[in-house]
C-alpha angles and dihedrals in degrees: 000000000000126000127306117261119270084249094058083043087049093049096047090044080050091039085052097054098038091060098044085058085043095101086043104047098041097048128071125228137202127194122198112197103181093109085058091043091045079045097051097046092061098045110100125241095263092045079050101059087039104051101031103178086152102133086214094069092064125110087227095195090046087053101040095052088045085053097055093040080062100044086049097044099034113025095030100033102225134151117244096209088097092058105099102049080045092057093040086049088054099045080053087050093050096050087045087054094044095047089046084057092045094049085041087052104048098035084063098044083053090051100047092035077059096040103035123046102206087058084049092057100048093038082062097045088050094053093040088054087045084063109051093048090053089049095043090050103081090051084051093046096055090049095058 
């Protein structure tokens, strides 16, 4: 015949993955760190400041996303050149999903302010105080 589609290329490629984290993801693990606690608290102060193996001291985001560029180029074996439109396809996906949760919100507030008159009553509070803040910013703004 001819070759298989890109999608059954894309779910072996995910089969493939999946069942190389298989033995990671179904078994539970426990860490115990009190050799490296007992270790640290005898260290003195200078040690200390050259081997910093003190958790605390990490940039947790900066590791974490150096972490997940390795596991994508070495253990999956993936290119990064497609790194920068992915990330500019997740930041629209993010604003989609933030502007889907904004419309929902506010279709329902509507729907309650014109059904329930409590909501009513605080939807139009709420705007009323929206304004005069908006009106009352320009005098704060020359005073400051």
């Amino acid at each position: 015949m001819g070759r298989q589609p890109c999608s059954v290329q894309y779910n072996e490629s995910q089969k493939k993955t999946l069942k190389s984290l298989d033995y990671f993801t179904l078994n539970q693990w426990e860490f115990s760190n009190d050799n490296l606690v007992m270790l640290w608290n005898k260290v003195n102060k200078e040690d200390q400041s050259v081997f910093n193996f003190n958790v605390k001291s990490i940039n947790w985001p900066s590791y974490v996303e150096n972490y997940c560029l390795g596991v994508k180029r070495y253990f999956l074996k993936e290119e990064l050149s497609g790194l920068p439109g992915a990330r500019r396809a997740m930041k629209r996906l993010q604003y989609s999903w933030f502007l889907i949760k904004i419309t929902t919100f506010i279709i329902v507030w509507c729907l309650l302010a014109k059904r329930v008159a409590v909501a009513r009553a605080l939807w139009q509070k709420v705007i009323f105080l929206a304004l005069f803040i908006y009106q009352k910013l320009p005098s704060f703004a020359k005073s400051h």
